[in-house]
C-alpha positions, 0 to 999 in steps of 0.5 A, a space after each residue: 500500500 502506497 502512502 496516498 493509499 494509507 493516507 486516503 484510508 486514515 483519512 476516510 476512518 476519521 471522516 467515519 469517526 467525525 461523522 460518528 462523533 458529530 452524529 453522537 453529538 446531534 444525538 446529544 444535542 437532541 436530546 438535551 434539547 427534549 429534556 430541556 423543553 420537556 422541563 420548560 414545559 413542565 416548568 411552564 405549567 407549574 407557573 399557569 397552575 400557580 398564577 391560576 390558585 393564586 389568581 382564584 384566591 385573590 378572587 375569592 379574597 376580593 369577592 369575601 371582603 366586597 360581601 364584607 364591605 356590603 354588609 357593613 355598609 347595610 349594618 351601618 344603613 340599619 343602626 342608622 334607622 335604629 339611631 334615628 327611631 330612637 331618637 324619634 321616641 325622644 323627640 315624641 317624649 320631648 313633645 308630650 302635651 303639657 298635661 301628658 308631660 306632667 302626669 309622666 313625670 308625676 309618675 316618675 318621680 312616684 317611684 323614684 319617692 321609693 328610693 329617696 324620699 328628699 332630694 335636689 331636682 336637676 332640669 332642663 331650662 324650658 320645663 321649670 313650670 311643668 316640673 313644679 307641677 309634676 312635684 305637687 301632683 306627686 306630692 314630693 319633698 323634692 327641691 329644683 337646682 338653681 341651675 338648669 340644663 340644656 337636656 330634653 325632658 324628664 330630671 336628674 335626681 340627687 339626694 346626698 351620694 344616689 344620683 338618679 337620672 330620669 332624664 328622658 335621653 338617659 332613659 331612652 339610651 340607657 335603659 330603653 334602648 338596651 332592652 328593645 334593640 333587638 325587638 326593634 331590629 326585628 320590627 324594622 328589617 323583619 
């Protein structure tokens, strides 16, 4: 075998050997490729998947607090109607006919007598004459303050250390209210 001979044969076995080798190579390569978008694509539908809960939980959470601002808005509407019927029932008391205004508080203080039998009268300034009225009629040993207030009807009773308010915002808020709330909440949204 002649050198040309040799070389053409070592020539070809690394012309073999190269192709085989390149052949590897893309075969490595395409493979690589494979696991790489097969991971990609894993990779990609983890993150969809993510977005997604993460998507659907933000909804939820925006559709629970929009409920939740909804109904404070209604319960704040609805204390709004119960403040406001309360204080219609003061205004009523506070606008009683002169006799009525008289005969009630009488009455009221009728029974504060059971509590206290002498005592200091705290009244509002334009009710002085009625209040005068109302101790005769109850026949009460009760003073008036020389000094008036700026409450709606009713009186605030001191004798020594037991104060006794009967003034009609105080029994209305105080003791009305607490008692009826729920009554009137039923009436009005029922």
């Amino acid at each position: 075998m002649a050198l040309q001979d040799i070389l053409k044969k070592i020539e070809d076995e690394a012309k073999k050997k190269s192709a085989f080798i390149r052949q590897v190579a893309d075969d490595e390569i395409k493979k690589i490729r494979e696991e790489a978008q097969i991971k990609a694509d894993a990779r990609r539908e983890e993150i969809e998947q993510k977005i997604e809960t993460q998507s659907a939980t933000v909804i939820e959470k925006s559709k629970i607090l929009a409920g939740m601002e909804g109904r404070s808005q209604a319960l704040r509407q609805k204390r709004e109607v119960i403040d406001q019927a309360y204080e219609e029932v003061e205004e009523a008391l506070d606008a009683l006919s002169d006799d009525d205004y008289v005969s009630l508080l009488s009455d009221m203080m009728k029974h504060a007598l059971k509590t206290v039998e002498k005592g200091t009268l705290v009244v509002p300034a334009n009710r002085l004459q009625l209040i005068k009225d109302a101790i005769r009629k109850a026949n009460a040993d009760f003073e008036i303050d020389s000094e008036t207030h700026d409450f709606k009807g009713g009186f605030v009773l001191m004798s020594g250390k037991v104060e006794i308010n009967l003034s009609f915002p105080y029994l209305v808020q105080k003791i009305v209210r607490p008692a009826t709330e729920l009554e009137v909440a039923k009436i009005l949204f029922s």
